[in-house]
C-alpha positions in Angstrom: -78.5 4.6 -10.7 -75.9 7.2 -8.3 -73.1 5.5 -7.4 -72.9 5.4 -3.5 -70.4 7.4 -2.3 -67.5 5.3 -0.7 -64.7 7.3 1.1 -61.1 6.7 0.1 -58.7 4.7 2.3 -56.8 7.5 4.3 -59.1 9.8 4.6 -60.4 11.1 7.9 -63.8 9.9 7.1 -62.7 6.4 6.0 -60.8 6.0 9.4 -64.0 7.4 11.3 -66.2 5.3 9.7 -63.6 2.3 10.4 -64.0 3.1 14.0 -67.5 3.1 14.2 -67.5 -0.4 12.3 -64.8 -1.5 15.2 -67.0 -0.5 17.7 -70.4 -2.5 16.1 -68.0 -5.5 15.9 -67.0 -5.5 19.2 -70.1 -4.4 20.9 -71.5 -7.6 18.6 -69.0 -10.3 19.6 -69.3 -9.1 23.4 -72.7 -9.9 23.3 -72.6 -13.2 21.2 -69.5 -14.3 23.8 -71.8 -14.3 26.4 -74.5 -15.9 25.1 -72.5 -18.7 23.8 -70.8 -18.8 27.5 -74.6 -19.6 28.9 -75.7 -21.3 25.9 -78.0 -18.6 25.6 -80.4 -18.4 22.1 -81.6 -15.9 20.5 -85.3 -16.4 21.1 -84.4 -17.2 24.8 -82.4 -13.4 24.8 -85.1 -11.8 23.0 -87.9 -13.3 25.5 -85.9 -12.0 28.3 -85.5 -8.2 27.0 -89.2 -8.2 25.9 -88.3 -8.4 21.9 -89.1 -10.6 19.1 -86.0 -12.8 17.7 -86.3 -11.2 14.7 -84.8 -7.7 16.5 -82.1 -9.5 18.1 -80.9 -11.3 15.0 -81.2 -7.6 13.8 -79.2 -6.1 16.1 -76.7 -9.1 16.4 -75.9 -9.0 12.3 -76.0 -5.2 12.1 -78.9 -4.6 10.0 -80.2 -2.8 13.1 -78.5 -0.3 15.2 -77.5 -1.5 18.7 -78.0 1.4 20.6 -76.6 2.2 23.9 -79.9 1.3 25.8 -80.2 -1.8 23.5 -76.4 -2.8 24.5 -77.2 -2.0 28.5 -80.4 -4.1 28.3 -78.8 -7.3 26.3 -75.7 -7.4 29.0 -78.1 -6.7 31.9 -80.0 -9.9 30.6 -77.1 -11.9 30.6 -76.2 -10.8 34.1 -73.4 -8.7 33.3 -72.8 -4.4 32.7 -71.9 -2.9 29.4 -68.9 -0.2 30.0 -67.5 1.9 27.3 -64.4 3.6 27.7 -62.3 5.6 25.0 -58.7 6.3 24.8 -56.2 8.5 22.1 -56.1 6.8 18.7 -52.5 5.3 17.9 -51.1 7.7 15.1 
């Protein structure tokens, strides 16, 4: 069986893959915030955005990619806006 490629620490594809992970986390906890703050489920979110609980859990524990539309729709749903902003990485 091929190993699976892992990138080493340092490298520019580690730290870009690091980001991405960053972003999934806190795209995640955003999400899970606010539906602890209304004492939201996840059957009760995924009734509200038309999707089974299964696909939230999915999304929620990152076996399922949380797009952009996904993300816009959850945090409409929950009565707030998603924004995503960027700025320089720290050196």
């Amino acid at each position: 069986m091929p190993q699976e490629h892992k990138p080493r620490r340092g490298t520019p594809e580690y730290e870009r893959i690091l980001e991405e992970e960053r972003l999934i986390l806190a795209a995640t906890e955003l999400v899970c915030g606010l539906m602890k703050k209304q004492n939201v489920s996840r059957a009760d979110l995924a009734r509200t955005i038309g999707r089974t609980r299964g696909h939230v859990t999915q999304v929620l524990d990152g076996s399922r990619n949380m797009t952009l539309r996904t993300l816009a729709d959850i945090a409409f749903a929950l009565g707030h806006r998603a924004e995503v902003a960027a700025r320089p990485r720290t050196a």
